[in-house]
C-alpha positions as CSV (number, residue, x, y, z in Angstrom):
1,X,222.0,-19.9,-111.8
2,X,221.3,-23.4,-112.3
3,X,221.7,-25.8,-109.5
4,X,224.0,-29.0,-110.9
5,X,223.6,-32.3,-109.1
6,X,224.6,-35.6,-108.6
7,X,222.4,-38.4,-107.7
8,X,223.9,-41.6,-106.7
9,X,221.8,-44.6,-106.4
10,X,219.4,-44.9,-110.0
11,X,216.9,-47.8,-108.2
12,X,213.0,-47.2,-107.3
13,X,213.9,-43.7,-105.2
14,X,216.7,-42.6,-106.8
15,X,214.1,-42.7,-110.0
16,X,211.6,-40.7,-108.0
17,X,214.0,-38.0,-107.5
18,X,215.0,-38.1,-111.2
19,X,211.3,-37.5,-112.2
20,X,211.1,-34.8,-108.8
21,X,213.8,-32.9,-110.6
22,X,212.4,-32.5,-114.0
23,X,209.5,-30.4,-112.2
24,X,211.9,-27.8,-110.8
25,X,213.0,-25.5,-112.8
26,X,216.6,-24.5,-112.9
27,X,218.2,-27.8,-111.8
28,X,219.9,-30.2,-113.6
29,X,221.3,-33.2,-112.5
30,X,224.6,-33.9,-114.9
31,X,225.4,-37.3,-113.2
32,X,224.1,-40.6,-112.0
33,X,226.5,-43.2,-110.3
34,X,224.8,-46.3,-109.0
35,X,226.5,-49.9,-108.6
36,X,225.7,-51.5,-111.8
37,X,227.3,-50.0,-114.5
38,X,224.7,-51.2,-117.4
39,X,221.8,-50.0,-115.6
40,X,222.7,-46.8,-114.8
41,X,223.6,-45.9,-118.4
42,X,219.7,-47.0,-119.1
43,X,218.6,-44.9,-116.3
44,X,220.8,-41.9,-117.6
45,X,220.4,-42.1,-121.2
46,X,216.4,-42.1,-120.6
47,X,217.0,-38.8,-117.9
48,X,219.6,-37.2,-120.4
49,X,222.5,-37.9,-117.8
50,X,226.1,-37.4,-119.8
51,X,228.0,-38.5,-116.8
52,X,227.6,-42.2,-115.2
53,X,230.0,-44.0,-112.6
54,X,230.0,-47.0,-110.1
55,X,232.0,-45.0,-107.8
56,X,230.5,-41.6,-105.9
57,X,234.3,-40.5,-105.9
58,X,233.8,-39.8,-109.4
59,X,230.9,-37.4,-109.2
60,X,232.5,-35.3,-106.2
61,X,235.2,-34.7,-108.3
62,X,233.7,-32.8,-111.4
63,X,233.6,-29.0,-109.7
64,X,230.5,-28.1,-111.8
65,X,228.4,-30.5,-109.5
66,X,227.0,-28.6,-106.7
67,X,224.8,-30.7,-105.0
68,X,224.4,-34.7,-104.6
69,X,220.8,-36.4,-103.5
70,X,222.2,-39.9,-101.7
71,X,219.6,-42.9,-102.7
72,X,222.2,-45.3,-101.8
73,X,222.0,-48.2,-99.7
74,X,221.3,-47.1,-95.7
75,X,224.4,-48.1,-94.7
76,X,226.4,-45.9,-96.7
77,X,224.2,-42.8,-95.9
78,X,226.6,-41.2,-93.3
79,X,229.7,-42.3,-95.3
80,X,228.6,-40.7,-98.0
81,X,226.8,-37.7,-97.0
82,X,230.0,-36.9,-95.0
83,X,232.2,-37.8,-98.2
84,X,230.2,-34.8,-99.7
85,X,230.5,-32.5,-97.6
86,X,234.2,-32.9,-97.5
87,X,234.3,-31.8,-101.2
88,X,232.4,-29.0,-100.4
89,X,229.0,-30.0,-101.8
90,X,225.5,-29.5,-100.5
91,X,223.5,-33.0,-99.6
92,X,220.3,-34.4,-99.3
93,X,220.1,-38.0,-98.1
94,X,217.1,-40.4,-98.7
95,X,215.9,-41.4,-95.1
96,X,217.7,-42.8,-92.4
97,X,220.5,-40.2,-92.1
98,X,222.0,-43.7,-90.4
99,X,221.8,-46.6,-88.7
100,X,224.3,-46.0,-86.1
101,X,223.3,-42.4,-83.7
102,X,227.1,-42.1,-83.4
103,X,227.2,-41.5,-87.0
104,X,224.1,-39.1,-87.4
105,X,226.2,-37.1,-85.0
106,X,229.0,-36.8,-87.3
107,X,226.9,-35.8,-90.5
108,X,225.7,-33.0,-88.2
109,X,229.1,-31.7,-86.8
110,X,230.5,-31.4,-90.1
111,X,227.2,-30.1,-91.7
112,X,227.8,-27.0,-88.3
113,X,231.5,-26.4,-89.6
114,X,230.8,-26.6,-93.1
115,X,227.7,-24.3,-93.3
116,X,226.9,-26.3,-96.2
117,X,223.1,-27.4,-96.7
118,X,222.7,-30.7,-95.2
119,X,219.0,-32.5,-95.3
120,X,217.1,-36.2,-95.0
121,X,214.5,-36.9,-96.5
122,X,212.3,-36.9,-94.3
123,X,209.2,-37.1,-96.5
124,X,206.0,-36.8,-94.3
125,X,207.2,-33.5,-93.4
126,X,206.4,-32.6,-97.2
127,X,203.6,-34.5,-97.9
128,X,200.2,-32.4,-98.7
129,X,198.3,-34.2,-96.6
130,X,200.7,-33.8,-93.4
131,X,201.4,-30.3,-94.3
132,X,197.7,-29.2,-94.1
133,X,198.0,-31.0,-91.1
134,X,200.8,-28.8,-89.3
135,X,199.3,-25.6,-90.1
136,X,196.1,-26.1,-88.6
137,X,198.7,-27.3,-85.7
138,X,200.5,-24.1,-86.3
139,X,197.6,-22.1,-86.3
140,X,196.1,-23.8,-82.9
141,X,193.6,-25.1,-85.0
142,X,194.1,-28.7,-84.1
143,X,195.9,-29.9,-81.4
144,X,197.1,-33.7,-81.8
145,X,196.2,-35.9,-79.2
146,X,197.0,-39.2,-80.6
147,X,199.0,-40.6,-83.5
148,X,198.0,-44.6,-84.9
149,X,200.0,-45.1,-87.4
150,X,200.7,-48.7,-89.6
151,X,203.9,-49.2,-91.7
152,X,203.3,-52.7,-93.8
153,X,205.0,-54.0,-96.1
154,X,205.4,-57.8,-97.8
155,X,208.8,-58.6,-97.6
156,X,210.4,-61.9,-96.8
157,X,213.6,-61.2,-99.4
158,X,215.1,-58.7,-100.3
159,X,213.0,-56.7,-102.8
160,X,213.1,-53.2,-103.6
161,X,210.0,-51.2,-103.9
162,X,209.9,-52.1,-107.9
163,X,210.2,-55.6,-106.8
164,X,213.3,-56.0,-108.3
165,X,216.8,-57.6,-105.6
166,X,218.2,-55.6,-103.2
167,X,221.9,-55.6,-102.3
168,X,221.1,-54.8,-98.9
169,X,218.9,-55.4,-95.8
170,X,216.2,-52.9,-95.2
171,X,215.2,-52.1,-91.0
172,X,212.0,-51.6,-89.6
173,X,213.5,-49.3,-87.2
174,X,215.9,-47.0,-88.7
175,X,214.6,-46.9,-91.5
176,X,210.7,-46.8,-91.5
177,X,210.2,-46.0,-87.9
178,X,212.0,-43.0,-88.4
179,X,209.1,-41.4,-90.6
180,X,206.9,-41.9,-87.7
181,X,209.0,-40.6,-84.7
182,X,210.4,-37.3,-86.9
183,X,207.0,-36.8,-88.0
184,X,205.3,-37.9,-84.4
185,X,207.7,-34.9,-82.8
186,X,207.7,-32.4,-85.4
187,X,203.6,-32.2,-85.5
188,X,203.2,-32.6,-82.0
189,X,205.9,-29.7,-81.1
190,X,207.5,-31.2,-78.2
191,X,210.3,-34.1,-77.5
192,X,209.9,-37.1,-77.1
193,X,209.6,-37.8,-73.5
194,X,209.1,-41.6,-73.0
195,X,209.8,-44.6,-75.9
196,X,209.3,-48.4,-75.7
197,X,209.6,-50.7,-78.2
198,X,209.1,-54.6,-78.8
199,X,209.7,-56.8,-81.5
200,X,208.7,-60.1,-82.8
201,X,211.1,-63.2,-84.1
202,X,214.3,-62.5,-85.6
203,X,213.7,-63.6,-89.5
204,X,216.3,-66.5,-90.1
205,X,218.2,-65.3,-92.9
206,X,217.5,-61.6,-93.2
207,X,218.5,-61.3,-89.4
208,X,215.9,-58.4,-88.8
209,X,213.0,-58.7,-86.4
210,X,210.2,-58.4,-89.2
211,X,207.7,-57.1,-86.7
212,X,207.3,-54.9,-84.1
213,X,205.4,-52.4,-82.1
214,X,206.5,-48.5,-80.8
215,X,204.4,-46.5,-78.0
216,X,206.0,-42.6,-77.9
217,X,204.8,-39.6,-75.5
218,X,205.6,-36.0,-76.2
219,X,206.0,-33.3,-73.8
220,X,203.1,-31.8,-75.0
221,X,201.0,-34.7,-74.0
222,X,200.2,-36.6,-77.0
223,X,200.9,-40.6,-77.7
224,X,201.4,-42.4,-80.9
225,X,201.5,-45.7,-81.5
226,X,203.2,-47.3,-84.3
227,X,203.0,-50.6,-85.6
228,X,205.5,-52.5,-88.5
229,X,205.3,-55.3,-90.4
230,X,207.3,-56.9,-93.3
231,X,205.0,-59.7,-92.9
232,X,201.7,-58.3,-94.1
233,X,200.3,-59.9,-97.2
234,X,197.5,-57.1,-97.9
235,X,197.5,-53.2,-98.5
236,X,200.8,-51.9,-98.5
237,X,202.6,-48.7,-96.9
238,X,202.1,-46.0,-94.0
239,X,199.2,-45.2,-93.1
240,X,198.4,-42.3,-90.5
241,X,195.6,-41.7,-87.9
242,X,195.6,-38.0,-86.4
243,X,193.5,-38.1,-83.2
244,X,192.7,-34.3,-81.7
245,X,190.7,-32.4,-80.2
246,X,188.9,-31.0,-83.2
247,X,188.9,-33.7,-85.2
248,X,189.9,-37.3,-86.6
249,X,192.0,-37.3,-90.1
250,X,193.6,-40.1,-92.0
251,X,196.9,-39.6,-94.3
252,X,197.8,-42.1,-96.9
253,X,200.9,-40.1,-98.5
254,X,200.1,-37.3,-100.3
255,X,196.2,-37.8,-99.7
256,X,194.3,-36.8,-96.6
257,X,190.8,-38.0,-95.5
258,X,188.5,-36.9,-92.4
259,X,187.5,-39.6,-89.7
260,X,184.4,-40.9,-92.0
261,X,187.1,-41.4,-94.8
262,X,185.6,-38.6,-97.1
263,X,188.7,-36.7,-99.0
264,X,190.1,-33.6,-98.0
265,X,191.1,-31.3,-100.6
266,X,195.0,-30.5,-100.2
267,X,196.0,-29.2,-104.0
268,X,196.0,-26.1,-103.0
269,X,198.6,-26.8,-99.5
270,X,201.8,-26.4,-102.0
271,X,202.6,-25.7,-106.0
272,X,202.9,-29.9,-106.3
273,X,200.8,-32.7,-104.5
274,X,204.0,-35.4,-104.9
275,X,206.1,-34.9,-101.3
276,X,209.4,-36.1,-102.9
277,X,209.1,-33.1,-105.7
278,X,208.3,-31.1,-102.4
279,X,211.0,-32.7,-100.5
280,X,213.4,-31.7,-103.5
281,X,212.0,-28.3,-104.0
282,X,213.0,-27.2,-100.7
283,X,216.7,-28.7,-101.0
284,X,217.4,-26.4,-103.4
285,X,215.5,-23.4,-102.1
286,X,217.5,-23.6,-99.1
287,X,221.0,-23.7,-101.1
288,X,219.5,-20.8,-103.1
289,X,218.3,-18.7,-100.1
290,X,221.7,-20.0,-97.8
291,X,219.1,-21.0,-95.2
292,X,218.4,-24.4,-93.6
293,X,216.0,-26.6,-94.9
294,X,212.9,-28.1,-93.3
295,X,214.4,-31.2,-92.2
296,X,217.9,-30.2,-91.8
297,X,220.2,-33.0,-90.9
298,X,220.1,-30.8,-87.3
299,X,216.7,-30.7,-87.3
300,X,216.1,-34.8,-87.7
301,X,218.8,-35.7,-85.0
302,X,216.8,-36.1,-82.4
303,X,214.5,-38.5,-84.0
304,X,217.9,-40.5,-84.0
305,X,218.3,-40.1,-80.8
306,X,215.4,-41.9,-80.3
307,X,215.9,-44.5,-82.3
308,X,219.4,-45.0,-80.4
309,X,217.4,-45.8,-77.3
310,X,214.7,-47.4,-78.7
311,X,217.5,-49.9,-80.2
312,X,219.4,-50.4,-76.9
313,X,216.0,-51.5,-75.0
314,X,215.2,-53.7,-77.8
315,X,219.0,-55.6,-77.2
């Protein structure tokens, strides 16, 4: 049976996905909405989409569709990952699930009613590099003692990741904190026991603080500390230290280095060494196999819970 999606959203990740899906066999994805109605027939006539809209209504409705990947804007994530469900589809949504815990919540009470596959992509969960990772954690190979980890970015307008002008305003915290603290739990195997969070001057027109600094504990001992910047003119992206107690490693993405930056071979961790075509692999598996994913919407909650506190202290 082939898998038939809709993906709303055709910007830089929305593209990603497109490209994800053309690795997988038996999935097709039949339609593309996304806000301008020009671009989107570029996107889709390049990807072989016959079906474009501005509106995600549109998509919902045609009953071959049987699963929609969400690259839309963060506040619309909930919304619309909740607008799925409703006509009874399965749903990945890019990270954040959403920027309000309240309305993670709700994704995850409807995804519990509907038994319908519900996921975020959470993408360091996927990754090669953080994958090799979690099964020498798995296999009590490694046990993490400390997470550093950098998120830096150049942006003082809003710019997509192709450069090109956003319609929205991105967040340092729940959006790319969110990587760190899901991935921060989720390789330490505990909760997250203790949280504090600063944040440097509120940018004048964007409104967000563009800096700031997270310290996390788990239960099982182990600290990370996470700092973000949209201000940093220089190398771009997230960037992880694993600290343990048989070893240093660093993790840029899908690529994984020991503590004297010599490369660790992780081709052989999964059939693809891209962590999106991973992150979309599993989606599907899971609606195929009628299990939950790796990264379920359930899964990731708690990360938002998190977040929710982390945001109150900030205020």
């Amino acid at each position: 049976m082939t898998i038939k999606v809709a993906l709303a959203g055709a910007g830089a990740f929305g593209i990603k996905h497109l490209d994800a899906m053309r690795q997988i066999d038996g999935v097709e994805c039949i339609s593309l909405v996304s806000r301008e109605l020009d671009k989107t027939r570029e996107v889709a006539a390049k990807y072989g989409i016959a079906h474009v809209s501005t509106n995600l209504a549109d998509s919902l409705a045609i009953p071959e569709v049987d699963a929609v990947i969400l690259c839309t804007p963060t506040q619309m994530h909930a919304a619309q990952a909740i607008a799925c469900m409703e006509a009874g589809k399965h749903v990945q949504v890019e990270i954040p699930l959403a920027d309000r815990l309240a309305d993670a919540q709700a994704v995850v009470a409807l995804q519990r009613r509907s038994g319908l596959v519900a996921m975020c992509g959470h993408t360091r969960r996927f990754n090669p590099s953080h994958q090799w990772l979690h099964k020498k954690i798995v296999a009590r190979e490694f046990a993490l003692q400390q997470m550093d980890v950098q998120t830096y970015f150049f942006r003082r307008s809003n710019m997509n990741a192709l450069g090109q002008p956003r319609s929205w305003t991105d967040h340092l915290l729940w959006h790319h904190a969110a990587h760190t603290v899901d991935l921060f739990r989720y390789q330490s195997g505990g909760d997250i026991v203790q949280a504090n969070a600063i944040q440097g001057p509120i940018h004048p027109t964007l409104g967000i603080a563009m800096d700031m600094s997270i310290q996390l504990k788990s239960s099982s001992g182990a600290i990370c500390t996470l700092s973000l910047s949209f201000n940093n003119d220089g190398p771009l992206g997230t960037f992880f230290r694993y600290i343990g107690d048989s070893g240093t490693y660093l993790a840029r993405y899908d690529d994984l280095y020991d503590g004297k930056d010599e490369p660790i071979d992780v081709s052989r961790v999964e059939v693809s060494m891209n962590g999106i075509e991973l992150q979309d692999r599993e989606f599907f598996a899971a609606i195929r196999e009628r299990r939950e994913p790796n990264a379920s919407v359930a899964q990731v909650l708690p990360c938002y819970e998190v977040l929710h506190r982390l945001e109150q202290q900030l205020a």
